[in-house]
N, C-alpha and C positions, 0 to 999 in steps of 0.2 A: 087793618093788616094784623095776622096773628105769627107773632113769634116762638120761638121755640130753640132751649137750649143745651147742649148735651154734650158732653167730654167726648173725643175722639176712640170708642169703644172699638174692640180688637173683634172683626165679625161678631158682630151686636146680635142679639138675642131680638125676637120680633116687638116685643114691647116698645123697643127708641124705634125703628121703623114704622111703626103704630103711629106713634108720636110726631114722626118729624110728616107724615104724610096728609095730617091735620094741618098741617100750620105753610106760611105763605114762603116766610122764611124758616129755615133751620139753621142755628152760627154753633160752628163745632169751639168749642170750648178750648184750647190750646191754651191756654194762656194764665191756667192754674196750676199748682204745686201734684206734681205726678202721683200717684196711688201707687204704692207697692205693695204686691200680692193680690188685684181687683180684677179688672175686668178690660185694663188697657193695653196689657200686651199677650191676653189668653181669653178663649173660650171655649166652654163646653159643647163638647159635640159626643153624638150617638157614634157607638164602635164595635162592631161583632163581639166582642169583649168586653165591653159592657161603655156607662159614659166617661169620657176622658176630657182630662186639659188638652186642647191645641196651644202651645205655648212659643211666642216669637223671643228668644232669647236677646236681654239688653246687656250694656256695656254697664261699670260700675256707676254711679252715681251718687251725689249728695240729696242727702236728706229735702233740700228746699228748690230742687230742679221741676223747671216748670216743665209740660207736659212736652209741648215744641222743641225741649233742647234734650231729652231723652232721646238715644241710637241704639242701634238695633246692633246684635255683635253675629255679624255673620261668619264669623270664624269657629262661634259654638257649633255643636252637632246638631243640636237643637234647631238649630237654621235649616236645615237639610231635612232634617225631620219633620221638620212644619210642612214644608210639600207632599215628601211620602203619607203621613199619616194621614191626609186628604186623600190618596190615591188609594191608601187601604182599605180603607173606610168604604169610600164613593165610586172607586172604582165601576165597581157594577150598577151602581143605580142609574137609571133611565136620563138623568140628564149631566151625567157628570163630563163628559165628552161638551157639552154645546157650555160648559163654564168653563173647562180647566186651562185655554188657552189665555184666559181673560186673567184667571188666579197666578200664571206661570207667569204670565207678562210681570204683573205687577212683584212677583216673589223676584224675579231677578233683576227688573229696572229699576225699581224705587230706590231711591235714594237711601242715606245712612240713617233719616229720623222718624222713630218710630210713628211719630203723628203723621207724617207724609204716607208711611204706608197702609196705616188702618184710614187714614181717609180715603186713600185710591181703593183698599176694599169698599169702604161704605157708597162710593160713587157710584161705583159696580153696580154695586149690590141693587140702589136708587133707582139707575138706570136701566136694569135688566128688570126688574119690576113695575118700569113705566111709573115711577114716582114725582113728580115733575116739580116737587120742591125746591127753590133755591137755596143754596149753600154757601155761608158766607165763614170766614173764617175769623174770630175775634181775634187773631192774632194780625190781622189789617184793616182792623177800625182804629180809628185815633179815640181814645176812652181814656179819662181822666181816672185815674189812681184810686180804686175803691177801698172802702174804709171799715165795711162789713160782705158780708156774703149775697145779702141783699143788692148791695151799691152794684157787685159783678154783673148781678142781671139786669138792674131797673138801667145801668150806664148804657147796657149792651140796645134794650129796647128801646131807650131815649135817642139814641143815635139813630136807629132804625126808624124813627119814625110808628113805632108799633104803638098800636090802638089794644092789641087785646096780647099777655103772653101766656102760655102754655108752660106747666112746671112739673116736675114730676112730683109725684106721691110725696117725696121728703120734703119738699118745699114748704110743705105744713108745719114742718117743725121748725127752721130758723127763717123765712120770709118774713118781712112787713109789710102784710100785704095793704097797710095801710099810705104807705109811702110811693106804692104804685098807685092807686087810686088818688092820692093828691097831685098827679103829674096826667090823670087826663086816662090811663092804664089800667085797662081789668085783667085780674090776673085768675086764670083758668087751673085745674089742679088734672092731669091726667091719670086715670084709672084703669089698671087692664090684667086683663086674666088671659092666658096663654092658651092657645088650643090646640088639642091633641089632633092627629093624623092620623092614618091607616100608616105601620111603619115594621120592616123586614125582619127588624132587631125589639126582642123583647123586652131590651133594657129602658127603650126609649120613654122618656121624661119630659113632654112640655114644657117651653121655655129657655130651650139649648140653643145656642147659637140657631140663626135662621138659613146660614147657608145649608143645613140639613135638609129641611123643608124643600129648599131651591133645587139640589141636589135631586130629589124623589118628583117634584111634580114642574119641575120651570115655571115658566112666568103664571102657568095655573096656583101656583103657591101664595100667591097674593091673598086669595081668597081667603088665607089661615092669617090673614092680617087686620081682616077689614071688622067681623062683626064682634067683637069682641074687647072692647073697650066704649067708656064714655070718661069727657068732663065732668067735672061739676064747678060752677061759678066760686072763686074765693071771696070769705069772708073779713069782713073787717076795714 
């Protein structure tokens, strides 16, 4: 079984889509210290106007808040705006009607925490693309208390059962990938270059959030997922 693991990204970019459509399972990462100013509560998207942040507005926070206890402050404008600037944007593209009910849903029911609502996008996002991945969330595995960066992931595959895991690109820099391989675990390094589309706006950039893509071709949009990445086995 191959694993695979990824912070709960705010409309992910195709590359972790890539990733997680590889792997048996996918365990969305909650359970680490938040990133401010990254890629968890914003993403880039194509705009008649050239590319812009989509940005989901949070409440204050301490510096050491893990990803699950981040909220979303829907009293900013910025809340309200996150919906329209999809309608500006995608309004007219060929499939923004057969998603936007899906997007409105989740914009007004999800709950106050922001990882509850980029996962309810990312499930979408899964599911409308017939990605048949399982999605486990590390924030309901029982995982003993890790001691490096490494321990977060090798704990998360030990408990799973995982034979092979999947890492992204930076994995190469602080992994042991020795300490997987002593527990029975080969650890895979994922590799990927983003593909361009035929696209309405001449601003558009490669690698921008994916509901862009979804947006202009629907579940034909997969296509711009599949040839375009490989592993390569880790060393050590």
């Amino acid at each position: 079984m191959l694993v695979t693991i990824h912070q709960p990204e705010h409309l992910p970019w195709p590359g972790l889509l890539n990733k997680v459509m590889q792997a048996d399972k996918f365990v969305i990462l909650d359970t680490v210290q938040y990133r401010k100013n990254y890629f968890q509560n914003r993403n880039k998207i194509c705009t008649k106007g050239g590319i812009t942040w989509l940005t989901l507005p949070i409440e204050k926070f301490n510096h050491d808040t893990l990803i699950k206890d981040i909220l979303i402050n829907r009293h900013d404008k910025l809340f309200g705006k996150w919906l329209r600037t999809l309608e500006v944007s995608y309004g007219d593209f060929p499939y923004y009607d057969d998603i936007r009910p899906a997007i409105e849903l989740i914009h007004s029911s999800a709950d106050a925490h922001l990882a509850s609502f980029n996962i309810s996008l990312i499930r979408f996002m899964l599911d409308y693309l017939k990605i048949k991945t399982e999605c486990v969330l590390a924030s309901e595995l029982c995982l003993p208390n890790p001691t490096d960066a490494t321990d977060v992931n090798l704990n998360i595959c030990k408990a799973l059962g995982a034979e092979k895991y999947l890492s992204g690109p930076s994995g190469k820099d602080y992994l042991h990938v020795d300490r997987f391989h002593s527990t029975g675990i080969d650890v895979l390094f994922h590799e990927y270059s983003p593909a361009s589309y035929t696209h309405p706006y001449a601003c558009f950039t490669p690698g921008i959030s994916f509901i862009d893509a979804m947006m202009l071709y629907g579940t034909d949009s997969k296509q711009y997922l599949a040839n375009y990445s490989h592993s390569v086995s880790g060393i050590g």
